[in-house]
N, C-alpha and C positions, 0 to 999 in steps of 0.2 A: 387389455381385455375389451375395450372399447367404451368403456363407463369409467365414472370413478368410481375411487374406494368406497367411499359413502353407499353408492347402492350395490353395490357386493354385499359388503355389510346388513344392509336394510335388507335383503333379500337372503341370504345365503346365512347371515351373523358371522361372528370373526372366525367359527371353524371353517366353515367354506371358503372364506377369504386366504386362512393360512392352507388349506389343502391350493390352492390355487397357486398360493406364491410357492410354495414347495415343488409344484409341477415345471414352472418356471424357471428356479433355481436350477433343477437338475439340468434341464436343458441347455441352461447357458455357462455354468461351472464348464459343461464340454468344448467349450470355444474355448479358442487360443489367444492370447494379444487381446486382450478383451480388459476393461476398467468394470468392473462391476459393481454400483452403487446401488448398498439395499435398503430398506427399508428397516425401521427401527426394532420391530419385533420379528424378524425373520430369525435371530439367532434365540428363540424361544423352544424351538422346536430341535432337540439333541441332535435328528437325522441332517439338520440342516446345516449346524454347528458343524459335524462332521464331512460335507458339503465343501462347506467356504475352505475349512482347516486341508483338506485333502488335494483340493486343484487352485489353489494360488496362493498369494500373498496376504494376508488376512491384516489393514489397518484400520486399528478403531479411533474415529473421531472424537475426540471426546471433548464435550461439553460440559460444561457446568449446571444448574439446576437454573441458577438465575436466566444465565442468558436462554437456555430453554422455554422459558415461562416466559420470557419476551419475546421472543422468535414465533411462539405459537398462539399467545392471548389472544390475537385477531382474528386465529385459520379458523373458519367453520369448517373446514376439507376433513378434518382428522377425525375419527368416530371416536376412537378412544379418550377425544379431549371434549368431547362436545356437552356430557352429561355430567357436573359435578364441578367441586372447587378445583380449579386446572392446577395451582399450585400442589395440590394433594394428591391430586394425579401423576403430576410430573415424579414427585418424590417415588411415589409408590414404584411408578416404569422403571424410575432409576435403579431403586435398590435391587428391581426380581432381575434387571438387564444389566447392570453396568458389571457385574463379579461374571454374568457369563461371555460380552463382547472380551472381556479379561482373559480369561479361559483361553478365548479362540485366538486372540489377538497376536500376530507376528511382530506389530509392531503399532505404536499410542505418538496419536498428536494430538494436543491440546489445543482448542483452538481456541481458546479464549483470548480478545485482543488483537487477532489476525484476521489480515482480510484473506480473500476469498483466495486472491491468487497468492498470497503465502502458502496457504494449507495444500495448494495445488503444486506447485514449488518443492514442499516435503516430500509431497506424493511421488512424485516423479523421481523426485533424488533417490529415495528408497526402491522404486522399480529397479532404477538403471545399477544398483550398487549390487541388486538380486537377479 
């Protein structure tokens, strides 16, 4: 969009921001040969869920709460972390998100423990096997 998310947000609030990645998504679900890494409330919104599940491979990352809350205790970038105890917040995201990345989910790596190019590793194994 040529900003960050923070001022989509500051300007627009998070309905704007998700009408925006919605318009996005649609767009890029139609490419072929494509890795599509989204963002962590894009599967909030049902049309969207139906999106990912319909034109690929659907793998959900999954973290833990801890290492979430370390990952993100220093991003100022994030709007949804910025206002409040970030551990309360995290729990909160998890619970309304993690039963529906579930839902959608082809397929669950755990990435707790693993670096970067392991998780990347899985990824690939599961493309080439689909």
């Amino acid at each position: 969009m040529g900003v960050d998310v923070s001022m989509i947000f500051e300007y627009e609030g998070e309905e704007g921001f998700r009408e925006r990645e919605k318009d996005i998504l649609q767009e890029l679900v139609s490419k072929k040969n494509i890795v599509l890494a989204t963002g962590g409330g894009i599967i909030l919104s049902k049309s969207n869920r139906d999106l990912l599940s319909e034109n690929g491979i659907v793998i959900y990352l999954k973290s833990n709460q801890k290492d979430l809350i370390l990952r993100t205790k220093n991003d100022k970038t994030r709007p949804l972390l910025k206002n409040g105890n970030i551990e309360l917040i995290i729990k909160k995201l998890c619970k309304e998100r993690e039963p529906l990345y579930e839902e959608i989910a082809d397929f669950e790596i755990m990435t707790k423990n693993k670096r970067v190019h392991e998780v990347v590793n899985e990824i690939i194994r599961i493309i080439k096997l689909n």
